[in-house]
FILO-723270 format. One record per atom (N, C-alpha, C, CB): residue in one letter; x, y, z. Coordinates in steps of 0.02 Angstrom, whole numbers, padded with zeros to 5 digits, always signed. Glycine has a CB too. Layout:
// residues N
AXYZ;...
This chain:
// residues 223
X+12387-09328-01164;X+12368-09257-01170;X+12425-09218-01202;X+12349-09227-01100;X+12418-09170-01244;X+12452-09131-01306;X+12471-09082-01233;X+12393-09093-01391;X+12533-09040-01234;X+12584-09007-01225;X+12556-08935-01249;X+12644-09039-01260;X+12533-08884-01222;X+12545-08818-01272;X+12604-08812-01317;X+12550-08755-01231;X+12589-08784-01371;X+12645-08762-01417;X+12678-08694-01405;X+12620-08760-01486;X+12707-08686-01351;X+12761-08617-01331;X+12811-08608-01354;X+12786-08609-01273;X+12858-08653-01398;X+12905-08678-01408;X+12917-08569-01465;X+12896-08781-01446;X+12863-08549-01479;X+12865-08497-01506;X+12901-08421-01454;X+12791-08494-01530;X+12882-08448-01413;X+12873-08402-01348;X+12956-08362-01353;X+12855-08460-01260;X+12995-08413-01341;X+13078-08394-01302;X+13114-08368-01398;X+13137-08507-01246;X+13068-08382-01459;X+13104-08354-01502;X+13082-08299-01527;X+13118-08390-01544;X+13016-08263-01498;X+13000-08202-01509;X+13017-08168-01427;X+12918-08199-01540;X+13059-08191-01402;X+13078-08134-01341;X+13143-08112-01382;X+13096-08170-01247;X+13182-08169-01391;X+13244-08163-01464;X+13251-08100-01506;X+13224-08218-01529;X+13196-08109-01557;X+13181-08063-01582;X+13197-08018-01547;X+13133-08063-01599;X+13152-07979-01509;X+13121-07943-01474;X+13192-07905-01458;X+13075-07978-01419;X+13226-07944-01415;X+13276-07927-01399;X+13334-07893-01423;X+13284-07959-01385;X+13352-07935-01493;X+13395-07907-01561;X+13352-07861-01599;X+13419-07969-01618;X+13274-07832-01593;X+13249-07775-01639;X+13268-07706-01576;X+13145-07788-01666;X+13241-07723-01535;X+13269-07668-01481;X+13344-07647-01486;X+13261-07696-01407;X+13394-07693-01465;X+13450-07675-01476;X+13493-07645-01535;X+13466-07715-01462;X+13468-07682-01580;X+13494-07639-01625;X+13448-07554-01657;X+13506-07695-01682;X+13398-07563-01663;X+13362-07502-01642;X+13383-07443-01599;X+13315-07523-01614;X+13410-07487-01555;X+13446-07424-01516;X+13501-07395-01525;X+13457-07433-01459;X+13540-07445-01544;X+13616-07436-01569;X+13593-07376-01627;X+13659-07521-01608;X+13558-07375-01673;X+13544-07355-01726;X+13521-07284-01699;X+13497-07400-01765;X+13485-07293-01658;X+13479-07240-01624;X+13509-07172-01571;X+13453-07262-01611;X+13585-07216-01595;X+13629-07185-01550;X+13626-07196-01470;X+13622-07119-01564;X+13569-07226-01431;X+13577-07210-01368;X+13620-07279-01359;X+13507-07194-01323;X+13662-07331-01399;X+13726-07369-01374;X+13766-07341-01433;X+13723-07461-01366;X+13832-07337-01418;X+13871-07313-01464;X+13923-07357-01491;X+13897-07259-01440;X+13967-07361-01529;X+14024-07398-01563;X+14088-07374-01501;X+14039-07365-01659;X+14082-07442-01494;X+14142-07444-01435;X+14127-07453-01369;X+14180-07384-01430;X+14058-07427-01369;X+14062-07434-01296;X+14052-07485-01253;X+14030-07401-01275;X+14065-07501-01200;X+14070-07578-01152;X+13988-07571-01139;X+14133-07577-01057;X+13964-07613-01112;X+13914-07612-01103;X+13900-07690-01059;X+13885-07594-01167;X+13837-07675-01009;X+13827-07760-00961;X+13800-07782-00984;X+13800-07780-00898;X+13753-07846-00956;X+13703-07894-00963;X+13653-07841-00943;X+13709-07965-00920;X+13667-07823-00879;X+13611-07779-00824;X+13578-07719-00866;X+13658-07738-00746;X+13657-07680-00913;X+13631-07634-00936;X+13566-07638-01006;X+13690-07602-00948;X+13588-07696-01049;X+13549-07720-01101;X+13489-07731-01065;X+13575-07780-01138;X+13482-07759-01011;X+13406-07769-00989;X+13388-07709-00989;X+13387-07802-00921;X+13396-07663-00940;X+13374-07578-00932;X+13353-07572-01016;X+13457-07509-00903;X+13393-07561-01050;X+13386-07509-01124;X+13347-07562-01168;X+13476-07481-01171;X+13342-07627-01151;X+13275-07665-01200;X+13216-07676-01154;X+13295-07751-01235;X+13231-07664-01091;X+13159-07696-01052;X+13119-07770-01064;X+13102-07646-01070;X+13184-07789-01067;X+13171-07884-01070;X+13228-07918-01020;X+13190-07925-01168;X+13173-07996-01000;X+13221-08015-00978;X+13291-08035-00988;X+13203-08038-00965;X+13332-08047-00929;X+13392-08064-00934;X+13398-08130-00966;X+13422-08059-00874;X+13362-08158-00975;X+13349-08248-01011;X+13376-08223-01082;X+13243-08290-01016;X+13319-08173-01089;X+13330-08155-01174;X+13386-08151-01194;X+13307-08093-01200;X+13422-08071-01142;X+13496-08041-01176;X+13543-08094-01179;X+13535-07979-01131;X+13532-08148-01135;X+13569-08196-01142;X+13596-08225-01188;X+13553-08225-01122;X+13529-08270-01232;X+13522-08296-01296;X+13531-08241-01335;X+13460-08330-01310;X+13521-08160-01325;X+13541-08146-01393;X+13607-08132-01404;X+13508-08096-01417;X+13650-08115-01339;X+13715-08110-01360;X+13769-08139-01396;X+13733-08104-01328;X+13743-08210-01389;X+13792-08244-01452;X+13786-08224-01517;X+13782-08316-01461;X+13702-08201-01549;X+13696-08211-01594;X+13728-08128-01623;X+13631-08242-01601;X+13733-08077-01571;X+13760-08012-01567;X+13839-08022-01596;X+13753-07982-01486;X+13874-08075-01552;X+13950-08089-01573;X+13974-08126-01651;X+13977-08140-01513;X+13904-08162-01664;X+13907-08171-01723;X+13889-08158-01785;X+13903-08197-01722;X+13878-08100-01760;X+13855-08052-01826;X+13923-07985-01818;X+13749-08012-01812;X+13942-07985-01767;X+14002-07948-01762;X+13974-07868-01735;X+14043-07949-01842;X+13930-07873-01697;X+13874-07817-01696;X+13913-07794-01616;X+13768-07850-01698;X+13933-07846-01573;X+13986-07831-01525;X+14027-07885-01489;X+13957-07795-01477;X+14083-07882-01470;X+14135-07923-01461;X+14140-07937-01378;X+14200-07890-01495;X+14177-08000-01356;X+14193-07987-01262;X+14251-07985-01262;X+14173-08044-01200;X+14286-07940-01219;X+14365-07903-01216;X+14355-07939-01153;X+14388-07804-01220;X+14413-07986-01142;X+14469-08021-01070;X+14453-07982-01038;X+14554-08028-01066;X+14437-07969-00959;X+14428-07942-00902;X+14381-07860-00912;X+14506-07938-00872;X+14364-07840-00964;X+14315-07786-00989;X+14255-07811-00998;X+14333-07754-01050;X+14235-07841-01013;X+14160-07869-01027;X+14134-07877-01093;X+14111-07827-00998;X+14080-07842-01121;X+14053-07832-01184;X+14071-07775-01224;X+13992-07831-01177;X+14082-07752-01280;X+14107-07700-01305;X+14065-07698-01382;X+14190-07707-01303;X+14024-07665-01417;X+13984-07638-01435;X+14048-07638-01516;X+13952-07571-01382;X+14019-07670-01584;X+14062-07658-01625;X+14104-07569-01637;X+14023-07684-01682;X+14181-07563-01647;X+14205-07521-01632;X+14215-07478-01727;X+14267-07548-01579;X+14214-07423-01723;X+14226-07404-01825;X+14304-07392-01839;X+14179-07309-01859;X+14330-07430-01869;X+14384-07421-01898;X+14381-07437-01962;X+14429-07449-01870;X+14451-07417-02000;X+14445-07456-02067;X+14459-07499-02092;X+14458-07442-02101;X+14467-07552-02039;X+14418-07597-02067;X+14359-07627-02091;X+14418-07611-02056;X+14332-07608-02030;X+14258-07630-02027;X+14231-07568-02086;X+14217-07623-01933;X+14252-07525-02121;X+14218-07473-02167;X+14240-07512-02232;X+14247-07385-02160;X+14296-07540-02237;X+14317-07568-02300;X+14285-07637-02308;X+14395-07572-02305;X+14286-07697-02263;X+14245-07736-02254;X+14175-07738-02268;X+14252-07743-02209;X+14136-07665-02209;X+14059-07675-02254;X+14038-07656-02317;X+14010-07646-02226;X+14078-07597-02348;X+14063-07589-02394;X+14095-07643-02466;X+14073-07525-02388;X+14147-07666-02445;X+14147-07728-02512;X+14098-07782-02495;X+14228-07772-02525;X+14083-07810-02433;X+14001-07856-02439;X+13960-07818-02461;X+13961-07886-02371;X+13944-07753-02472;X+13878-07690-02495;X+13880-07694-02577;X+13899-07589-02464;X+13944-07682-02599;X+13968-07701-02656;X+13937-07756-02686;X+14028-07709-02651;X+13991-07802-02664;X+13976-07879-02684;X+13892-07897-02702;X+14000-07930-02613;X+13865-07879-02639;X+13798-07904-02646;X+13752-07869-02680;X+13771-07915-02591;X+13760-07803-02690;X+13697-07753-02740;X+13703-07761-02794;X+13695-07677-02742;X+13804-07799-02806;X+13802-07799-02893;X+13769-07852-02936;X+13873-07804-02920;X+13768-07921-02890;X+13716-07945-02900;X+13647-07954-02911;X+13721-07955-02886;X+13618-07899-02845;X+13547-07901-02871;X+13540-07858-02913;X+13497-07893-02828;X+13580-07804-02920;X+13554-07750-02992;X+13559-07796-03049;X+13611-07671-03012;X+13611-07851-03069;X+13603-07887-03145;X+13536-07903-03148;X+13648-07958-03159;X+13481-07942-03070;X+13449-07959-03073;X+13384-07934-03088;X+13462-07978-03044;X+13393-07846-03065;X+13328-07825-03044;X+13327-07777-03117;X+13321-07783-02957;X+13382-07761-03153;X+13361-07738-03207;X+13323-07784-03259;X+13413-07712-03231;X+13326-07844-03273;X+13276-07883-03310;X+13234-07898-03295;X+13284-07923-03328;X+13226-07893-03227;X+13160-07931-03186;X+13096-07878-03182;X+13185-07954-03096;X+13125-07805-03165;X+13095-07753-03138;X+13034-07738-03187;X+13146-07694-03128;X+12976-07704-03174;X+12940-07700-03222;X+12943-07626-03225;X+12878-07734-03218;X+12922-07587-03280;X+12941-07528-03306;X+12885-07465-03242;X+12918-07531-03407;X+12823-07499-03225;X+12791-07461-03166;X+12822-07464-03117;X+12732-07476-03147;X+12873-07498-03097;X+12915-07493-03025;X+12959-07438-03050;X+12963-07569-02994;X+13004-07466-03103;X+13060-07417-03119;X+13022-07340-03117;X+13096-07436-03200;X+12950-07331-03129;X+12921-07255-03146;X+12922-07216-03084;X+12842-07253-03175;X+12880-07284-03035;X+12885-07251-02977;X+12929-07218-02918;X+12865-07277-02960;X+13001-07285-02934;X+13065-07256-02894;X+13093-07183-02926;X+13131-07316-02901;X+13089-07172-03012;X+13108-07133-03028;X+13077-07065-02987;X+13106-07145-03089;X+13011-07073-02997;X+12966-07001-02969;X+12973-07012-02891;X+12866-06997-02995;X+12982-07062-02846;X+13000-07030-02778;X+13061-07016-02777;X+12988-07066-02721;X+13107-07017-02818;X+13186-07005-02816;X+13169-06913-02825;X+13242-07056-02898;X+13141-06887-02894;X+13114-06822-02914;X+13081-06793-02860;X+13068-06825-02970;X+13020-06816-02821;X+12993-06776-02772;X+13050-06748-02708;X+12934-06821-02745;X+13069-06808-02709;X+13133-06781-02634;X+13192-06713-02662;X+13207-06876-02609;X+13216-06746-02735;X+13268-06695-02757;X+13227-06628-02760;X+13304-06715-02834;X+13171-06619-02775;X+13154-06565-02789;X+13137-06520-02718;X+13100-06575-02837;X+13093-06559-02673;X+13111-06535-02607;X+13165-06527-02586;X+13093-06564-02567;X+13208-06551-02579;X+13282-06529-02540;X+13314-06466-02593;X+13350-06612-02535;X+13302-06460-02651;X+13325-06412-02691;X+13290-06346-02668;X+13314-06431-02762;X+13219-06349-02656;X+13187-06306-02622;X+13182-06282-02565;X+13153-06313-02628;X+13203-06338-02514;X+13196-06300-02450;X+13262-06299-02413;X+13141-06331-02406;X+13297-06345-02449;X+13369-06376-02413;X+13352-06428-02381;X+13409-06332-02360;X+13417-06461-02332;X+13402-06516-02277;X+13374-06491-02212;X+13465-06554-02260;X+13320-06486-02215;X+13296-06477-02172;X+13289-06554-02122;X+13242-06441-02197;X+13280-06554-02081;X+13280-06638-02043;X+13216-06686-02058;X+13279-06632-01949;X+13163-06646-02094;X+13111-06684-02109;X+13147-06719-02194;X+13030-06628-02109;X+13159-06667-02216;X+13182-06680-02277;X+13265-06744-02269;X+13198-06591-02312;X+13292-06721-02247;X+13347-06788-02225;X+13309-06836-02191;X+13413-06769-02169;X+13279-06846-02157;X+13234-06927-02120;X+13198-06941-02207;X+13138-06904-02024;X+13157-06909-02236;X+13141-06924-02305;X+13186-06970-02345;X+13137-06862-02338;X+13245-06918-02364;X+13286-06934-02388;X+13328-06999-02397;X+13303-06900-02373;X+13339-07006-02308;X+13371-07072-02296;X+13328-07144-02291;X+13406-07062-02231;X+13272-07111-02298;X+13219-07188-02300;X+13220-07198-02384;X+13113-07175-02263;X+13229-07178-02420;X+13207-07162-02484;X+13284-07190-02530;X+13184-07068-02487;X+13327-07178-02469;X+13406-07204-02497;X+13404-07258-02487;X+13473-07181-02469;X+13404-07287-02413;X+13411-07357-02391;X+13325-07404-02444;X+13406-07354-02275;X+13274-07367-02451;X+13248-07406-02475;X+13249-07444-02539;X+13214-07388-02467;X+13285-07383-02582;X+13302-07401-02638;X+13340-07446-02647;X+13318-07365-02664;X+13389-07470-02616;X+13463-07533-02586;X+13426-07568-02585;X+13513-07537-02513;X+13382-07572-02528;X+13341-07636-02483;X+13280-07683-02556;X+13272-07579-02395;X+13258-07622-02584;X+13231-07646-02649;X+13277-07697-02690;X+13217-07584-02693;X+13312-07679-02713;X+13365-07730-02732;X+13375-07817-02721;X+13416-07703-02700;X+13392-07792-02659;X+13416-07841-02647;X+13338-07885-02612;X+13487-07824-02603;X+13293-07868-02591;X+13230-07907-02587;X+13193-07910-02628;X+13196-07896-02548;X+13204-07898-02705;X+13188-07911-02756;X+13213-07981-02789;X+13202-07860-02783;X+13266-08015-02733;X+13302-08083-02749;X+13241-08112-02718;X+13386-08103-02713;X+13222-08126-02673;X+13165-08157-02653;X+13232-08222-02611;X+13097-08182-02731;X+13290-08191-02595;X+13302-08275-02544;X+13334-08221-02490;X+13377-08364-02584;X+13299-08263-02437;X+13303-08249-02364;X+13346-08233-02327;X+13289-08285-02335;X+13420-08296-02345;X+13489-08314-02320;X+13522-08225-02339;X+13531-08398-02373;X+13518-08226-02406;X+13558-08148-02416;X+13522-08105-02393;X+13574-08120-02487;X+13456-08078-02386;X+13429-08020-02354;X+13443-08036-02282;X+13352-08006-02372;X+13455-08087-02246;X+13477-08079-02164;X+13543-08052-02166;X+13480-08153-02116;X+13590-08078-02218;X+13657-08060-02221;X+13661-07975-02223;X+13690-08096-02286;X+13622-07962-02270;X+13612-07891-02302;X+13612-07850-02256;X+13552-07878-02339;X+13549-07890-02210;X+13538-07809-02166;X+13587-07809-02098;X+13442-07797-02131;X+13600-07855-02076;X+13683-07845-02043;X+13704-07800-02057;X+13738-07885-02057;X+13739-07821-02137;X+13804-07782-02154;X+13768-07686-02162;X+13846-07824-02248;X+13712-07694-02164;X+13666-07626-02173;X+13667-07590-02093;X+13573-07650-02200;X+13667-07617-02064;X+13687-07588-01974;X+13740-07560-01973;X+13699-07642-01913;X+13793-07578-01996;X+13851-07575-02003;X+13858-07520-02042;X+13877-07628-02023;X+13839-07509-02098;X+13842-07462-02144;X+13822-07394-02115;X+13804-07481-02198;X+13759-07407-02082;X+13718-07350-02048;X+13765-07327-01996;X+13644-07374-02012;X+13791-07360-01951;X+13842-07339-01889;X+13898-07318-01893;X+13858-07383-01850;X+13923-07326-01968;X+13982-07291-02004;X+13963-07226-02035;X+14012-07335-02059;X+13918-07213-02061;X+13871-07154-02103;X+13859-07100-02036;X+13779-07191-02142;X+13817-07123-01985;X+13814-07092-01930;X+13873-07090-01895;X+13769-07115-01895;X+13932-07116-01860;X+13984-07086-01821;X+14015-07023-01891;X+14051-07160-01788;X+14030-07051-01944;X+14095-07024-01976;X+14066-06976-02058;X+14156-07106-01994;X+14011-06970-02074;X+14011-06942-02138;X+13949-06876-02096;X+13982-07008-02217;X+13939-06818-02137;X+13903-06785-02114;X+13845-06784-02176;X+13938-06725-02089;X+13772-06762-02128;X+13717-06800-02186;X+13701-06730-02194;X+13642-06865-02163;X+13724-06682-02164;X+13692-06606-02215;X+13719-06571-02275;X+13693-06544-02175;X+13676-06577-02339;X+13693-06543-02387;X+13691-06620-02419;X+13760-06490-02381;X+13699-06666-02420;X+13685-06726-02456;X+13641-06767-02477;X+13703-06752-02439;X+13565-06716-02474;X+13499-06756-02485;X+13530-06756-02557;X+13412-06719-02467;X+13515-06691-02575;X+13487-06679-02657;X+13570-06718-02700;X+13469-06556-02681;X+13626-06725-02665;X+13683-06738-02725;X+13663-06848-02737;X+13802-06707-02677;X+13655-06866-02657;X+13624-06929-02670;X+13563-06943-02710;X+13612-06952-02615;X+13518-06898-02700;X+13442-06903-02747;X+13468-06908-02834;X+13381-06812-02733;X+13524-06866-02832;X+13574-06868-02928;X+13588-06928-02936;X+13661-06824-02943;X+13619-06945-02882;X+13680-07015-02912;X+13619-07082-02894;X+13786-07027-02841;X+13558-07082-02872;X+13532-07121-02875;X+13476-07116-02942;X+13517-07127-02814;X+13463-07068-02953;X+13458-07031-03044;X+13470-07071-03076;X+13505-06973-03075;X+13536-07047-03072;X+13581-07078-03134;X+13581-07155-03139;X+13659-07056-03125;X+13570-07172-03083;X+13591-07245-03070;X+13514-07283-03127;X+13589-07267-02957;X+13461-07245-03096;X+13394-07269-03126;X+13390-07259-03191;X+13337-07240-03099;X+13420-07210-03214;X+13427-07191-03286;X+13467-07265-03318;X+13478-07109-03296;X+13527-07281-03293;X+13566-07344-03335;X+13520-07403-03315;X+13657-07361-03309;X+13491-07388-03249;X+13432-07454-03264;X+13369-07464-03299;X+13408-07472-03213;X+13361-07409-03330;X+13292-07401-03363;X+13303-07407-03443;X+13257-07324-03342;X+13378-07409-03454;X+13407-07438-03519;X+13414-07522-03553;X+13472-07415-03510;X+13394-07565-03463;X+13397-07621-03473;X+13444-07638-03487;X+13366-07638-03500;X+13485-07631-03474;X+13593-07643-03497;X+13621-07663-03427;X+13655-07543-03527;X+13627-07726-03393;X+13658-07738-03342;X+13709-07704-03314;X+13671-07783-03347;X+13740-07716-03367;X+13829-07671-03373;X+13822-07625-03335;X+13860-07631-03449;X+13772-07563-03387;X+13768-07499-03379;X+13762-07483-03316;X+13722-07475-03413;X+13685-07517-03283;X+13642-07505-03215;X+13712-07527-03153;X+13555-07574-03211;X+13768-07587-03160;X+13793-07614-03111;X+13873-07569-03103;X+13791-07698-03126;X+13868-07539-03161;X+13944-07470-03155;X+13933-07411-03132;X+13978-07443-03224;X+13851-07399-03115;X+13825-07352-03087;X+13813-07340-03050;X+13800-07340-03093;X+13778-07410-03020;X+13775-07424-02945;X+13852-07423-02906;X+13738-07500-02937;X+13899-07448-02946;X+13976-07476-02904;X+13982-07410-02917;X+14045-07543-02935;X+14001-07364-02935;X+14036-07304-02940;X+13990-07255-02877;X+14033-07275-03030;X+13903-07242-02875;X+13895-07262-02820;X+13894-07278-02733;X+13902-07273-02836;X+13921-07320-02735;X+13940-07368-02680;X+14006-07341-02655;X+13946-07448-02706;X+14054-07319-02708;X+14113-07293-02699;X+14101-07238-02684;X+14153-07296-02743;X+14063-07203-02716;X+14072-07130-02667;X+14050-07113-02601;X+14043-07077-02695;X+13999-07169-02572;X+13975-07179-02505;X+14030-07189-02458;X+13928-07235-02502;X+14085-07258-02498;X+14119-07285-02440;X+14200-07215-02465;X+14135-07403-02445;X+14196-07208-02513;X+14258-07134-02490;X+14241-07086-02444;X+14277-07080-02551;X+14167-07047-02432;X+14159-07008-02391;X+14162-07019-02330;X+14121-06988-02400;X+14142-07085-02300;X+14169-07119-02261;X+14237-07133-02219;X+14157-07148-02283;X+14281-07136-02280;X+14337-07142-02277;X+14382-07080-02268;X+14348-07174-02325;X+14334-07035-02268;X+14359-06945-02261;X+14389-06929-02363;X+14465-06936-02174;X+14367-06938-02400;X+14411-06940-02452;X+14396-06913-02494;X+14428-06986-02472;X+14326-06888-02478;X+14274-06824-02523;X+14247-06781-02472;X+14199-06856-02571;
């Protein structure tokens, strides 16, 4: 007699476990730095303790949080390191897929990113940042990235990606301020579409890096 096939079961509690948590983190209700239990991760995911278990290794190895000698768990902390670090993997990896996605892209995608890039600038020009208009905004930023690079179509780098994209987000949120920055990001992602709509690798990947740099200077307090 055949065995049920559960073997699914204990890797969607997994999941489960690492979409909650970091969700929350993202959400501010865990913060950078802070200690945190086993007991408490159960409370704030509402899963079992089996789960947090298994997911905490995979938490330490993504660098998402560390265990401090006689302190316990500790929640990745923002320094500059970790700002200079994610943003040269952010680097590294977009400059790649932009060589890619400018030849690949077809001219109705490029139309469409262009005109939701236009609808947002023109709203935030009109009403300001308002918080509907920034939640807009920032889906519309990160999506445009996330396009990119899942326009490679391999798996291994989009798991990598969105790591180092947690990271990015938890640095953006403790340390840069997002008011008054819809409409100047909606430009520089403009511009960016403009050197990609030229079909010139070069062009599209000095646009994007220049970019990237002004994300991780503001960051860095430096604009």
């Amino acid at each position: 007699m055949e065995r049920p096939a559960d073997d699914g079961a204990p890797l969607k509690l997994r999941e489960k476990a690492y979409d909650s948590f970091t969700q929350h983190l993202l959400a501010r209700n865990v913060r950078p730095g802070q200690f945190i239990s086993q007991r408490e991760l159960v409370a704030l995911t509402d899963l079992p303790l089996g789960a947090i278990r298994e997911l905490i290794p995979r938490l330490e190895a993504e660098g998402l949080i560390k265990t401090v000698p006689q302190r316990g768990m500790q929640v990745a902390h923002i320094d500059l390191n970790l700002i200079r670090d994610a943003f040269q993997f952010r680097l590294f990896m977009e400059r790649g897929a932009m060589e890619q996605f400018v030849q690949t892209a077809s001219d109705e995608t490029l139309a469409a990113v262009r005109r939701q890039h236009e609808e947002v600038l023109a709203r935030a020009e009109a009403q300001g940042d308002t918080p509907e208009i920034v939640a807009e905004g920032q889906a519309v930023d990160w999506g445009f990235h996330d396009m990119l690079i899942d326009a490679l179509g391999n798996e291994i780098i989009a798991k990598a990606y969105r790591v180092n994209s947690i990271k990015i987000r938890l640095i953006r949120q403790e340390l840069v301020r997002i008011d008054g920055l819809v409409a100047p990001v909606m430009r520089e992602h403009l511009g960016i579409i403009a050197a990609m709509e030229t079909r010139d690798p070069q062009k599209a990947v000095a646009a994007l890096s220049a970019h990237i740099d002004n994300a991780r200077n503001r960051a860095l307090g430096l604009r």
